[in-house]
C-alpha positions in Angstrom: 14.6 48.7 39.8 17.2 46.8 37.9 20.5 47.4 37.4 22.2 46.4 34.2 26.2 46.3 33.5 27.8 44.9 30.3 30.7 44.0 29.9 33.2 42.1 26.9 33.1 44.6 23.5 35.8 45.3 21.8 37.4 44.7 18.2 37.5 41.5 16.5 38.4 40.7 12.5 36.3 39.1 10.8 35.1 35.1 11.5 36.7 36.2 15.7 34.4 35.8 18.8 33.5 37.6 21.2 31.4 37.0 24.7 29.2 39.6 26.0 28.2 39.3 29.8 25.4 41.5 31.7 25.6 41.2 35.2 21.9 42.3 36.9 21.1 43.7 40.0 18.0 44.7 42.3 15.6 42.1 41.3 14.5 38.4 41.4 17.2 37.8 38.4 15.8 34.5 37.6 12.1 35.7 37.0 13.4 38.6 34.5 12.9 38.1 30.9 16.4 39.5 29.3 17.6 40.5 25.6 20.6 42.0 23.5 19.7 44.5 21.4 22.4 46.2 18.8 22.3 49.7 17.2 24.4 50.1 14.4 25.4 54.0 13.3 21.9 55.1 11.0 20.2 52.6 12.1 17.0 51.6 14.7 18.2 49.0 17.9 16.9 45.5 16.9 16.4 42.7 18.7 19.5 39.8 18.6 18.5 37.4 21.0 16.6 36.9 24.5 16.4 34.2 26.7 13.2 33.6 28.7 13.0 33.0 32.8 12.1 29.2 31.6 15.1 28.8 29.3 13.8 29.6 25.8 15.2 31.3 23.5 14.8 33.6 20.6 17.1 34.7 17.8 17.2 37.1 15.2 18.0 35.3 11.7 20.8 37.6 11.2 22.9 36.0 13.7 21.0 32.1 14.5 24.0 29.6 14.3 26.4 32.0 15.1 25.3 33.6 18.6 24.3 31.7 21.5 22.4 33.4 24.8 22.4 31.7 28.2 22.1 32.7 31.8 23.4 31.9 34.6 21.0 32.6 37.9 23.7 31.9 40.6 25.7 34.9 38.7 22.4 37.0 37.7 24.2 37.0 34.9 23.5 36.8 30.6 26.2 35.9 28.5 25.9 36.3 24.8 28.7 34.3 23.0 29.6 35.3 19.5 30.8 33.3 16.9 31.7 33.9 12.8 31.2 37.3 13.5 31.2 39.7 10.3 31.3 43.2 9.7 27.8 43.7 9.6 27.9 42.7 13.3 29.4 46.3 14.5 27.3 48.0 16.5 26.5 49.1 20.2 25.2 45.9 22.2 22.4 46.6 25.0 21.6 44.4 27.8 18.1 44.8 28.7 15.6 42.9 31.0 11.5 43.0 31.7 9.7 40.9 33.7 7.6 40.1 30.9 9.0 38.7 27.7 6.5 40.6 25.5 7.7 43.8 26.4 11.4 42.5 24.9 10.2 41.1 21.9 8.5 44.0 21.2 11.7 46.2 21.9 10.3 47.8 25.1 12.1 46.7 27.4 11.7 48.1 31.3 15.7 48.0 31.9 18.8 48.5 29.9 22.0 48.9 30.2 24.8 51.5 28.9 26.0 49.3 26.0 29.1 48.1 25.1 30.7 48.6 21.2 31.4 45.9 19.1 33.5 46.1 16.1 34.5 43.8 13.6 37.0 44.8 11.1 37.1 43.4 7.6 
């Protein structure tokens, strides 16, 4: 079992930043594949970025330049700094980890977290 807790939503205008942090508990935090998904009102939860137990990464196009993921393994913790952010970033942002990084590419994840709103005004 892992426990997920993000943390760092809130409101922004337009071109602010933001950093998202998801502190995980109850597993080997460094072999856990983990992602940030976003659900927007209307709309299905996609994929923004993951980072891999190895250090790679994946973005979504919507957001490559502008968001970074990274993790930190002495803090079992994922950070996902955004920059340039727009209105079209709004949404709920989910943590989620697998031990496999198919599963979060696909958008099954094993874990997740509660969320945490973002909201970028115009």
């Amino acid at each position: 079992q892992v426990l997920l807790v993000e943390s760092g939503g809130g409101l922004v205008q337009t071109g602010g930043s933001l950093r998202l942090s998801c502190a995980a508990s109850g597993r080997t935090f460094s072999r856990l594949a983990m992602g940030w998904f976003r659900q927007a009102p209307g709309k299905e939860r996609d994929l923004v970025a993951a980072i891999w137990s190895g250090g790679i990464t994946y973005y979504a196009n919507s957001v490559k330049g502008r968001f970074t993921i990274s993790r930190d393994s002495t803090e079992s913790t994922v950070y996902l700094q955004m920059n340039s952010l727009k209105p079209e970033d709004t949404a709920v942002y989910y943590c989620a980890a697998d031990p496999s990084s198919t599963p979060v590419l696909r958008g099954t994840p094993t874990y997740w977290g509660q969320g945490t709103q973002v909201t970028v005004s115009s």
